[in-house]
MDAnalysis code that builds the backbone (N, CA, C; Angstrom):
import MDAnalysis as mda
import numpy as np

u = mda.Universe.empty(597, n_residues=199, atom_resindex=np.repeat(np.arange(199), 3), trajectory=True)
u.add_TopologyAttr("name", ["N", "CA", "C"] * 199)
u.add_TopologyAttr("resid", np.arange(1, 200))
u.add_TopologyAttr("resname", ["UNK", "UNK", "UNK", "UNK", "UNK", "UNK", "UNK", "UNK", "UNK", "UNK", "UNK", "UNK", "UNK", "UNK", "UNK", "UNK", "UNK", "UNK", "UNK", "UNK", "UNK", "UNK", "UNK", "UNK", "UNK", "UNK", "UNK", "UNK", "UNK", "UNK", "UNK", "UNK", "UNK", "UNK", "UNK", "UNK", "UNK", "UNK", "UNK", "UNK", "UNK", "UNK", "UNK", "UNK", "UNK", "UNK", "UNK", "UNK", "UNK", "UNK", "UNK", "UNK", "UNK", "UNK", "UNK", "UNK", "UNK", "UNK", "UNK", "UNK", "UNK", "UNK", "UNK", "UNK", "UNK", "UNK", "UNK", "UNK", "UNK", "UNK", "UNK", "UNK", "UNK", "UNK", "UNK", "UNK", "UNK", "UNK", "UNK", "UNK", "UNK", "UNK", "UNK", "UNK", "UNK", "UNK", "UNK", "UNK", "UNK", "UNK", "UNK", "UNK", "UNK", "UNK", "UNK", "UNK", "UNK", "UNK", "UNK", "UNK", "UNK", "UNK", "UNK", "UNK", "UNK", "UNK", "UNK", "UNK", "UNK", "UNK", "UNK", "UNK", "UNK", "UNK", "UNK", "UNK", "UNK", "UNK", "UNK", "UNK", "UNK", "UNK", "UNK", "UNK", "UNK", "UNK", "UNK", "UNK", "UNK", "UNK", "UNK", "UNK", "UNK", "UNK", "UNK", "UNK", "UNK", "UNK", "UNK", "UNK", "UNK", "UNK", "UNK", "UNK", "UNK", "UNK", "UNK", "UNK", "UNK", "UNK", "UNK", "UNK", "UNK", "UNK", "UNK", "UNK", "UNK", "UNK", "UNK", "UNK", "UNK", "UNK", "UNK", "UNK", "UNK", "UNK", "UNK", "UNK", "UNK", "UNK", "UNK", "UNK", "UNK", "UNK", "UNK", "UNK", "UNK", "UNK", "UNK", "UNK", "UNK", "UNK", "UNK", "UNK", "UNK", "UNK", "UNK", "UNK", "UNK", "UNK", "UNK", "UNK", "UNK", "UNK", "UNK", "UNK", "UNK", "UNK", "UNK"])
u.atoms.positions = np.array([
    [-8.963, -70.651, 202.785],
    [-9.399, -69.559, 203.636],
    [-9.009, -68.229, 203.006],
    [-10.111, -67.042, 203.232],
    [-9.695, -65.950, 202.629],
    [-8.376, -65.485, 203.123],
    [-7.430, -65.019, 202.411],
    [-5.679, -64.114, 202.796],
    [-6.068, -63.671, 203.521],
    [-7.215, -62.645, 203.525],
    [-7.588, -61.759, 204.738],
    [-8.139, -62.004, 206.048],
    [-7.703, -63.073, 205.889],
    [-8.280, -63.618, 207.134],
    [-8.032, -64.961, 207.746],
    [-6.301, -64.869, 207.561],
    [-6.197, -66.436, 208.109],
    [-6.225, -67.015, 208.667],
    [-6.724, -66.320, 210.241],
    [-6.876, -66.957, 211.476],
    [-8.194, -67.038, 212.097],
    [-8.934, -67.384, 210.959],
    [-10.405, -67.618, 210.921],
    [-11.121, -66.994, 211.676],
    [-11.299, -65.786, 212.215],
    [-11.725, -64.736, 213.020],
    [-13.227, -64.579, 212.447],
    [-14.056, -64.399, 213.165],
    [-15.616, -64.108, 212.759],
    [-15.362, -62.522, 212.124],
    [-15.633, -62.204, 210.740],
    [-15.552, -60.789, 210.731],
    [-16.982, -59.836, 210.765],
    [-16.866, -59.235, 211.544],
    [-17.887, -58.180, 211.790],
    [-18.303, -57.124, 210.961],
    [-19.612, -57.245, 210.243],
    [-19.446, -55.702, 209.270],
    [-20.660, -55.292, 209.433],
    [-21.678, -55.753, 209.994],
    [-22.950, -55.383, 210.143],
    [-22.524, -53.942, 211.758],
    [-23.409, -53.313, 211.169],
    [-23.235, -51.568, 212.325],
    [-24.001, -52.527, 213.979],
    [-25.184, -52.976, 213.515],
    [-25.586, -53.768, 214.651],
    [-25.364, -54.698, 215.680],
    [-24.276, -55.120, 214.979],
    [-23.539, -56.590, 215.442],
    [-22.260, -55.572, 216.095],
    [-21.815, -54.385, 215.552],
    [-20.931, -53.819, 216.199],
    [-20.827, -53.388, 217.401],
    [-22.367, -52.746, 217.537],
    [-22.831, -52.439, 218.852],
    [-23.595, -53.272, 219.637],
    [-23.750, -54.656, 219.589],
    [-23.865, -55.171, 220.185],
    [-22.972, -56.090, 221.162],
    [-21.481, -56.210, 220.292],
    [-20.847, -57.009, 220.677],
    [-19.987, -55.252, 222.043],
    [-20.297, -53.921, 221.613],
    [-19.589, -53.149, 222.330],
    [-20.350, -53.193, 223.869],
    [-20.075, -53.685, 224.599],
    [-20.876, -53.756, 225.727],
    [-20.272, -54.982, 226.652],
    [-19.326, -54.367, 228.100],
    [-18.983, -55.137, 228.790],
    [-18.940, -56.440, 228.973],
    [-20.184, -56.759, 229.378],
    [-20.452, -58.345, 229.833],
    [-20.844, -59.416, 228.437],
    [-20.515, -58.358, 226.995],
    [-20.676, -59.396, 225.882],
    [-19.116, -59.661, 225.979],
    [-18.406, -58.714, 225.727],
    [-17.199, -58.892, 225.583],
    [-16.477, -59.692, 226.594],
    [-17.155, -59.622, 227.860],
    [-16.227, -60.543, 228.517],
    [-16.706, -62.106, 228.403],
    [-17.923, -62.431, 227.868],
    [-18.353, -63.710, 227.934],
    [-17.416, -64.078, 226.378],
    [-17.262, -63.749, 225.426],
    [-16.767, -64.036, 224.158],
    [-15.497, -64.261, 224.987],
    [-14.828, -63.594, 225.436],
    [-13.018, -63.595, 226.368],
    [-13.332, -64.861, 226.898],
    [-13.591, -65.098, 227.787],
    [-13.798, -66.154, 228.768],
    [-14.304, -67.312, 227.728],
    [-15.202, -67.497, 226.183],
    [-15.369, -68.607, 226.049],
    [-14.047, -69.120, 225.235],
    [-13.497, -67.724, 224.444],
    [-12.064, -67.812, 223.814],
    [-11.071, -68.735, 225.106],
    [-11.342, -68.245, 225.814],
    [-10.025, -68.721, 226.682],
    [-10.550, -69.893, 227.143],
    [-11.155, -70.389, 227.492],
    [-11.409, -71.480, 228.639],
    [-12.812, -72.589, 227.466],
    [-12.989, -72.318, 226.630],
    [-14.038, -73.161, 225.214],
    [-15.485, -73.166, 225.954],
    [-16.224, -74.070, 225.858],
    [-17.685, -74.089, 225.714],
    [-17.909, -74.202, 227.737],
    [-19.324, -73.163, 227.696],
    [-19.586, -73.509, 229.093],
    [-20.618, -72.922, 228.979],
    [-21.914, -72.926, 230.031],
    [-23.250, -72.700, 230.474],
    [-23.225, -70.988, 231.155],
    [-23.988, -70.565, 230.945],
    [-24.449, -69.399, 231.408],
    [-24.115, -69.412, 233.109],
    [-24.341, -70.498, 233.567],
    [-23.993, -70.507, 235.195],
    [-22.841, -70.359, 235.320],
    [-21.998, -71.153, 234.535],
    [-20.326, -71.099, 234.569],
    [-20.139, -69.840, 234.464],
    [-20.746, -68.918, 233.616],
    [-19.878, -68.138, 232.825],
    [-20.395, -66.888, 233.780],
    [-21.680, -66.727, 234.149],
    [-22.058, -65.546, 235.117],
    [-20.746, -65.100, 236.060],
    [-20.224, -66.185, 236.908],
    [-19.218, -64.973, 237.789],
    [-18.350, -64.190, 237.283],
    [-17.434, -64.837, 236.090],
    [-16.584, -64.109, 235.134],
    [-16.948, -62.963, 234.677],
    [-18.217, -63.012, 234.200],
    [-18.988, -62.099, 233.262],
    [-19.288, -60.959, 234.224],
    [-19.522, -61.018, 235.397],
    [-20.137, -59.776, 236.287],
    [-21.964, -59.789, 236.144],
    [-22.674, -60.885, 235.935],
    [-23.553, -60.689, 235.547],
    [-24.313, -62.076, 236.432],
    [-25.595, -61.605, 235.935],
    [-26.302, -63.347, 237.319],
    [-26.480, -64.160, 235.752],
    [-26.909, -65.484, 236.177],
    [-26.702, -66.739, 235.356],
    [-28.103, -65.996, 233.982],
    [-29.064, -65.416, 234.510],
    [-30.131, -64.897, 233.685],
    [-29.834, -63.854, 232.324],
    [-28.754, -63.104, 233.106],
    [-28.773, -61.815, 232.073],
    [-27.517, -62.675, 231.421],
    [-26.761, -63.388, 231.755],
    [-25.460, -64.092, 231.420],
    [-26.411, -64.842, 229.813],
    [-27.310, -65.044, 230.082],
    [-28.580, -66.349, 229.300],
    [-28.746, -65.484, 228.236],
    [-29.389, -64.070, 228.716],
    [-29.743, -63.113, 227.794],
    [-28.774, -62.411, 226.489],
    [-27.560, -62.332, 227.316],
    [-26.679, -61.601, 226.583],
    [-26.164, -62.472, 225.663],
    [-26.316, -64.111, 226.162],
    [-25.309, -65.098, 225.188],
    [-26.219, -65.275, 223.997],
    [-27.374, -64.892, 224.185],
    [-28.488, -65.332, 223.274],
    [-28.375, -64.249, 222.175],
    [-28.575, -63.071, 222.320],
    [-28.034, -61.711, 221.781],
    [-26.793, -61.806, 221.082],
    [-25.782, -62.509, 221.171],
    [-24.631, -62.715, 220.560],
    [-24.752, -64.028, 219.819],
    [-25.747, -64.762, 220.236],
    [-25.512, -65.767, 218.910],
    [-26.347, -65.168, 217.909],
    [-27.535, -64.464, 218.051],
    [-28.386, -63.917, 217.192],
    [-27.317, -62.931, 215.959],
    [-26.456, -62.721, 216.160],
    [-25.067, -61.931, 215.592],
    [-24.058, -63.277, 214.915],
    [-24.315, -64.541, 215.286],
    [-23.139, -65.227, 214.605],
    [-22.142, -65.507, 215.597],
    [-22.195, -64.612, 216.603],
    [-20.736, -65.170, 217.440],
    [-20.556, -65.883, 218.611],
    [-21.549, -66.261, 218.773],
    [-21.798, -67.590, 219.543],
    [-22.388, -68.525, 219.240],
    [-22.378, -69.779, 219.508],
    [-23.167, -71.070, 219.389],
    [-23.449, -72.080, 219.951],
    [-24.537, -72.768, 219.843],
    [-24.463, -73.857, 220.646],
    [-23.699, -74.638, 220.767],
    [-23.041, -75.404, 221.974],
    [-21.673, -76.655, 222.003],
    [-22.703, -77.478, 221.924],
    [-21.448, -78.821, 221.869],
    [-21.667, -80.271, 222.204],
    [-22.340, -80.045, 223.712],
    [-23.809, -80.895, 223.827],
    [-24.180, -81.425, 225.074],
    [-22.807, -81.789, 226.148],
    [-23.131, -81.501, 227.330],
    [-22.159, -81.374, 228.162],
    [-22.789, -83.162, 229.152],
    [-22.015, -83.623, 230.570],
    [-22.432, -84.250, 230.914],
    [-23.976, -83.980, 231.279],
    [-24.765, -82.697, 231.806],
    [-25.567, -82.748, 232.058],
    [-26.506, -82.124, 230.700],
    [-27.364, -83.194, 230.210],
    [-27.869, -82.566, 229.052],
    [-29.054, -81.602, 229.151],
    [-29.393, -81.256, 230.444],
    [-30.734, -80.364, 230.302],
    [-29.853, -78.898, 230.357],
    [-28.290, -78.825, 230.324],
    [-28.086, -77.524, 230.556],
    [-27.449, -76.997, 229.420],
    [-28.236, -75.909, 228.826],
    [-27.574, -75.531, 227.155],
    [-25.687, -74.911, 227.659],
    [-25.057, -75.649, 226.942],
    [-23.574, -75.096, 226.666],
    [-23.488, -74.494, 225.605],
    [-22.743, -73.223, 225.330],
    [-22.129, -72.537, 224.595],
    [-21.192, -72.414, 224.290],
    [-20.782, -71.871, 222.855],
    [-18.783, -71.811, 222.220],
    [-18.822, -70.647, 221.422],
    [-17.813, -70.217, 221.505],
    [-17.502, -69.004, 220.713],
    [-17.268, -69.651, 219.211],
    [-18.234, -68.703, 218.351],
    [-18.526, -69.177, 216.773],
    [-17.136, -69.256, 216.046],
    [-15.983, -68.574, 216.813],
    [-14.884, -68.854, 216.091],
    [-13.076, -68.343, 217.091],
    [-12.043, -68.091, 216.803],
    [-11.391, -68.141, 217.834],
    [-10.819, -66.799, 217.697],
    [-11.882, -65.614, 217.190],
    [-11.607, -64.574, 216.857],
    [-12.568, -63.845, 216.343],
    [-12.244, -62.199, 216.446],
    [-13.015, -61.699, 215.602],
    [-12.375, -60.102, 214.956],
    [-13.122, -59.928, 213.869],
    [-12.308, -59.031, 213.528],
    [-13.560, -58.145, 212.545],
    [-13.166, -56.670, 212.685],
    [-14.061, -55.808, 212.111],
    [-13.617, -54.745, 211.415],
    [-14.079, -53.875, 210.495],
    [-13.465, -52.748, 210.218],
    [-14.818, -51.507, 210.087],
    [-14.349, -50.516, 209.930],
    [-15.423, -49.292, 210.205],
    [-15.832, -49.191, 208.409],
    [-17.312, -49.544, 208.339],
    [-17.825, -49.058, 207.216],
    [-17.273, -47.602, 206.842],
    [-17.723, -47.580, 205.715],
    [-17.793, -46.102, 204.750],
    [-18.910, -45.125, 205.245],
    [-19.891, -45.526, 206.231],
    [-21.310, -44.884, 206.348],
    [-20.914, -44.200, 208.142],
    [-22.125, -43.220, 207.983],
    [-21.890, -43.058, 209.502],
    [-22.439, -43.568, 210.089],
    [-22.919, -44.124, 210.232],
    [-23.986, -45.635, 210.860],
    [-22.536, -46.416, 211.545],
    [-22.115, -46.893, 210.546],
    [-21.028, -47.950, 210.841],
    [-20.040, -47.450, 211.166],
    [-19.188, -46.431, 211.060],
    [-18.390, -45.675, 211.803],
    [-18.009, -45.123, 212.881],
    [-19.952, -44.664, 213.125],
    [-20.212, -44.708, 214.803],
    [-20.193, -46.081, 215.789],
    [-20.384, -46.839, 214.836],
    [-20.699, -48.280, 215.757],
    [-19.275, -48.832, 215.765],
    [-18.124, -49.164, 215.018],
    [-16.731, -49.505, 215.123],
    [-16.539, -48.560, 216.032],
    [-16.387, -47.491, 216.103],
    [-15.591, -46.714, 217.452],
    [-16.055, -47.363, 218.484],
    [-17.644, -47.376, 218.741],
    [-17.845, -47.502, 220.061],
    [-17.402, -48.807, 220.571],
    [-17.396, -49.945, 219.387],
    [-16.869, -51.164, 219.752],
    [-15.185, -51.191, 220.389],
    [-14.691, -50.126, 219.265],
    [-13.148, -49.997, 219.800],
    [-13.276, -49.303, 220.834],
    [-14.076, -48.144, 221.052],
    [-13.540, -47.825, 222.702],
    [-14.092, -48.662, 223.646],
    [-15.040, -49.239, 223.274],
    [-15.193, -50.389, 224.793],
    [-13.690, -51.692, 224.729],
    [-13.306, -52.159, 223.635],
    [-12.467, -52.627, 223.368],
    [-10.944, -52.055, 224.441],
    [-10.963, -50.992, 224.085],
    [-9.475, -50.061, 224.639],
    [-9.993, -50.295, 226.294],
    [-11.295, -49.806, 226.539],
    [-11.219, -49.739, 228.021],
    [-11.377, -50.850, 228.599],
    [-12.039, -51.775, 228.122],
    [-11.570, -53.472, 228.160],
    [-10.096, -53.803, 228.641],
    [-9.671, -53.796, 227.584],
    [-8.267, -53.776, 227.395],
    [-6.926, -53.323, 227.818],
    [-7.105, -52.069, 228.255],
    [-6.443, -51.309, 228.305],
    [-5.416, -51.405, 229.620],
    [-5.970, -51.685, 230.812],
    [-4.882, -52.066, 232.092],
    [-4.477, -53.731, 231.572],
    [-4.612, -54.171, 230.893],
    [-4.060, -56.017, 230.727],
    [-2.574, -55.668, 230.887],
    [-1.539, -54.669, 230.084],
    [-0.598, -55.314, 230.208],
    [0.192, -54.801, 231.795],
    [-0.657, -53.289, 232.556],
    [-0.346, -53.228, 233.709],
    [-0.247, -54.398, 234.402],
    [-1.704, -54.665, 234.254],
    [-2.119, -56.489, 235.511],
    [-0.801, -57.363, 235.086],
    [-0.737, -57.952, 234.072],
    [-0.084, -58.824, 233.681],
    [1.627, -58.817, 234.582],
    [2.198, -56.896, 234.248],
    [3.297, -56.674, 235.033],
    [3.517, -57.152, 236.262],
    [2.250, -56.464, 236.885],
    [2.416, -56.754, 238.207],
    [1.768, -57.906, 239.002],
    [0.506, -58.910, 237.900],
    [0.175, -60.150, 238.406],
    [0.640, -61.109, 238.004],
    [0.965, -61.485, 236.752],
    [1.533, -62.534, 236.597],
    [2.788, -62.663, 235.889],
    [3.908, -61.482, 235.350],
    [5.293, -61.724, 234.873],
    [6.228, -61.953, 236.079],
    [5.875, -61.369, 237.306],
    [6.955, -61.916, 238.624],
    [6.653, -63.237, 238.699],
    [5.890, -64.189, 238.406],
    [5.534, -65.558, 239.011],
    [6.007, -66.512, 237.616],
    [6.769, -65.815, 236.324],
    [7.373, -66.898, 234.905],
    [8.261, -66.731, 235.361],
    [9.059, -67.719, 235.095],
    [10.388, -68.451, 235.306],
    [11.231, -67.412, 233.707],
    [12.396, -67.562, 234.401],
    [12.975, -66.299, 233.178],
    [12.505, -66.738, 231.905],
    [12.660, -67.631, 231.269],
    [12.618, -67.803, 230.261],
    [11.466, -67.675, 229.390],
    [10.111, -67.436, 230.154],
    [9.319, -66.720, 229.530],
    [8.931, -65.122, 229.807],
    [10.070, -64.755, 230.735],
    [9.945, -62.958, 231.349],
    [10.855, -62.830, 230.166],
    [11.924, -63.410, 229.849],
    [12.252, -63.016, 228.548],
    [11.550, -62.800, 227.170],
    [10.667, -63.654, 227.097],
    [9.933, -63.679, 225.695],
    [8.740, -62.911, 225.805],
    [8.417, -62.042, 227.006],
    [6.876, -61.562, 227.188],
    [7.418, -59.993, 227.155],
    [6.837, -59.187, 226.788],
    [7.188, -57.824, 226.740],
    [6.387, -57.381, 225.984],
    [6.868, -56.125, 225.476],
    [6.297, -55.416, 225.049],
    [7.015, -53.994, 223.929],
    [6.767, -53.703, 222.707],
    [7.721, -52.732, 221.631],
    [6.886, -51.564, 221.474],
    [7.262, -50.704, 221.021],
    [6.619, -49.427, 220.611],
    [7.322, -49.230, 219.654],
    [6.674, -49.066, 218.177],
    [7.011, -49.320, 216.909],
    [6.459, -47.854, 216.223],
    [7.370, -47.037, 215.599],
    [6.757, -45.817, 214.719],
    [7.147, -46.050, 213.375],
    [6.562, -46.455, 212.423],
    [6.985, -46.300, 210.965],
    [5.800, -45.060, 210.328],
    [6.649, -44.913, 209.472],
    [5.652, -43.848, 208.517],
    [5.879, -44.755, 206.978],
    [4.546, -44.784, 206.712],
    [4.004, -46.133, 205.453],
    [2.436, -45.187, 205.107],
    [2.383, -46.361, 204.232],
    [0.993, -45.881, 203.054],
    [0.148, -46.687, 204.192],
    [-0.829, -46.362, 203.739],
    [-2.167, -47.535, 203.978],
    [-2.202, -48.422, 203.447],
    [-1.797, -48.881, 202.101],
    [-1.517, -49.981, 201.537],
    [-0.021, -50.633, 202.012],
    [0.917, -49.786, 202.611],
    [1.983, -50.556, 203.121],
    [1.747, -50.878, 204.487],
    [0.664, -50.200, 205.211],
    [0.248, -50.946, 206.580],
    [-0.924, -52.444, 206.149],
    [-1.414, -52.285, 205.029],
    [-2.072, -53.339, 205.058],
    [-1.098, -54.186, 204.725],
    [0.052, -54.240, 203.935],
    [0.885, -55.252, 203.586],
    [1.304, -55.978, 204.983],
    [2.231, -54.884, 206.150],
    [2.483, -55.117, 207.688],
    [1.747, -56.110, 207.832],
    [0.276, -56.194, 208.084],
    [-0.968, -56.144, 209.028],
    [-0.724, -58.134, 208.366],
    [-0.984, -58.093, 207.190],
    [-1.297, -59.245, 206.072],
    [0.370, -60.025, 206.644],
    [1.372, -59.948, 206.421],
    [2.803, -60.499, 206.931],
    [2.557, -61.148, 208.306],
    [1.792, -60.079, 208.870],
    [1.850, -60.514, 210.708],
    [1.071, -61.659, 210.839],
    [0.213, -61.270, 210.178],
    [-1.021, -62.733, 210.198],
    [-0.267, -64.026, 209.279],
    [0.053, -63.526, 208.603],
    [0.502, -64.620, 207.693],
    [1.679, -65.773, 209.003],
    [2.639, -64.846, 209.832],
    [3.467, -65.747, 211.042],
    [2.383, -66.670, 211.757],
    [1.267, -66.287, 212.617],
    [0.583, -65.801, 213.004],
    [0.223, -67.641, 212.868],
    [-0.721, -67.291, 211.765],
    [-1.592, -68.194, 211.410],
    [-1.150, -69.678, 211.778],
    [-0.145, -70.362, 210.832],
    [-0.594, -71.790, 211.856],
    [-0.243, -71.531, 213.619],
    [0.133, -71.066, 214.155],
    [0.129, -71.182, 215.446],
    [-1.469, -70.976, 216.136],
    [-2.437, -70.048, 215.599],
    [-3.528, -69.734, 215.851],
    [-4.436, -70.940, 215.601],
    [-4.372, -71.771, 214.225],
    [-4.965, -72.349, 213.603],
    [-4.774, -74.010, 213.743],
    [-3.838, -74.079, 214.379],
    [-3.599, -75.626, 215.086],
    [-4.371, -76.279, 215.869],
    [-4.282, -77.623, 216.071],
    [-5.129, -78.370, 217.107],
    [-4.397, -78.339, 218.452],
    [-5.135, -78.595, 219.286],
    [-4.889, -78.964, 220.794],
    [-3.415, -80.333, 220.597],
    [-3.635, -80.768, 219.668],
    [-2.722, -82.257, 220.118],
    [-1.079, -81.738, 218.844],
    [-1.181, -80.344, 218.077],
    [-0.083, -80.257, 217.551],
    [0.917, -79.223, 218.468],
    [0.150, -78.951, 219.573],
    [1.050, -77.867, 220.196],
    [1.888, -78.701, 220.886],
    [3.435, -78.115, 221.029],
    [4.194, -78.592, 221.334],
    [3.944, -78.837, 223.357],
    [5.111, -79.702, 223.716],
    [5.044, -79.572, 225.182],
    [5.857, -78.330, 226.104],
    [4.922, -77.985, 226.561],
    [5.368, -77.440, 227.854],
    [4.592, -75.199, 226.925],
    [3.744, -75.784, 226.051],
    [3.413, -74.370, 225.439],
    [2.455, -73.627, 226.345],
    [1.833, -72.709, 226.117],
    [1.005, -71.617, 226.908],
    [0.498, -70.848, 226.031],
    [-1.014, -70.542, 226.580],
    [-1.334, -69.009, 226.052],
    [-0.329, -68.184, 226.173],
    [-0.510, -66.858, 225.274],
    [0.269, -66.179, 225.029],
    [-0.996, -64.988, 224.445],
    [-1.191, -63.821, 224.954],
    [-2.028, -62.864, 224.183],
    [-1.045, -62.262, 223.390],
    [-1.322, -61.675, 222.136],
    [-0.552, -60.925, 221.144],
    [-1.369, -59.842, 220.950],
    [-0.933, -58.608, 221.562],
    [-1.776, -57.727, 221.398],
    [-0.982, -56.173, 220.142],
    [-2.306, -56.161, 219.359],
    [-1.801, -55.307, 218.189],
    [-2.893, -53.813, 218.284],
    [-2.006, -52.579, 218.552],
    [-2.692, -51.572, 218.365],
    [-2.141, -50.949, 216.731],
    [-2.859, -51.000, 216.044],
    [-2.066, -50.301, 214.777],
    [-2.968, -48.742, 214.871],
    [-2.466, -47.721, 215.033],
    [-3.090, -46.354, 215.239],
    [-2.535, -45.656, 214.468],
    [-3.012, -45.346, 213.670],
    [-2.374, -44.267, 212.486],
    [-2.802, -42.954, 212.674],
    [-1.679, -42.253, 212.901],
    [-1.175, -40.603, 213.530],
    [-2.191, -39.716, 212.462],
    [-2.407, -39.122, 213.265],
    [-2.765, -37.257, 212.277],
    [-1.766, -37.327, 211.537],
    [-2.458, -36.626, 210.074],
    [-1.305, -36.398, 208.835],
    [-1.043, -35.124, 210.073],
    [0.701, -35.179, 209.429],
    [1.690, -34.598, 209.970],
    [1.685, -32.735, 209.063],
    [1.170, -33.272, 208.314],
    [0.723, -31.998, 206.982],
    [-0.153, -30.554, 207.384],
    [-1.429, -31.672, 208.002],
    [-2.478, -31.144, 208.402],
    [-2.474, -30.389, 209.977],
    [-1.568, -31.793, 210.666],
    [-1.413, -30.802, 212.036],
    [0.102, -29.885, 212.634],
    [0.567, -29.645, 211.729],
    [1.567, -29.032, 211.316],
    [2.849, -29.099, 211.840],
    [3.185, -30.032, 211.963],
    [4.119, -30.887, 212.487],
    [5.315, -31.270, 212.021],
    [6.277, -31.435, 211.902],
    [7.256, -32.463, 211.058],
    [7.689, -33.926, 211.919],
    [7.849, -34.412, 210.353],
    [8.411, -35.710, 210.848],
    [9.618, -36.298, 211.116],
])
């Protein structure tokens, strides 16, 4: 598997595929097939915010991109099931403004996606773990000042932990394990130069 990519993440580089995947009810059907594996447009409509039709439409639109696919026939075979093309995805902003515009918009639907999880989480589900995982769940705020090549080194280390835990089967995880989201904002500050600042 490429270094860059050891946790087999679908990578995104097409501007089109960027903005397609930026859009609510794609993003939440990819979430929901990540989390819970292959299911039908009916399943997946209430999650999604969407009726079983546009749920049909949008999944179709995302496999046309690579990041969805057809599953294994389910018990009922007249009803198409779907799986997420991989257990991840990952993108970076072209050199063009085409693609630059389209990574943002993916990341800001991303952020506003995103963005109350670890509120909810506080207040829906860390009162209801037993200490021993209120201990291990939290959260750091990390400032280093590094190159771009020493954040890619970071970025490459993290994945490198990362990876077999991501990349395992259902039958090597240990007992009594759990999801766990790992969430990574890497945001690199205004040069300090430019906005006249010190560090």
């Amino acid at each position: 598997m490429d270094s860059r990519n050891r946790l087999g993440d679908v990578e995104i580089t097409d501007p089109q595929a960027m903005r397609a995947l930026a859009h609510p009810v794609r993003l939440a059907i990819l979430d929901r097939l990540h989390r819970y594996g292959p299911a039908t447009a009916t399943q997946l409509a209430p999650d999604v915010g969407a009726t079983p039709s546009v749920t049909s439409w949008h999944l179709r639109h995302l496999a046309g991109f690579g990041l969805v696919r057809d599953a294994e026939a389910g018990a009922d075979r007249r009803q198409r099931r779907w799986e997420a093309a991989a257990r991840g995805f990952r993108f970076e902003a072209p050199q063009d403004d085409e693609g630059r515009s389209a990574a943002r918009a993916l990341s800001r639907e991303m952020f506003v996606r995103y963005g109350d999880l670890p509120i909810r989480w506080l207040t829906e589900v860390e009162p209801g773990l037993d200490p021993s995982w209120q201990c291990a769940g939290g959260l750091a705020n990390t400032r280093v000042v590094v190159s771009a090549e020493e954040l890619a080194a970071i970025q490459d280390a993290i994945e490198q932990v990362l990876a077999p835990y991501v990349t395992r089967g259902p039958s090597e995880r240990p007992a009594q394990s759990r999801g766990v989201r790992l969430m990574r904002y890497v945001l690199p500050e205004q040069d300090e130069e430019q906005s006249g600042g010190a560090r």
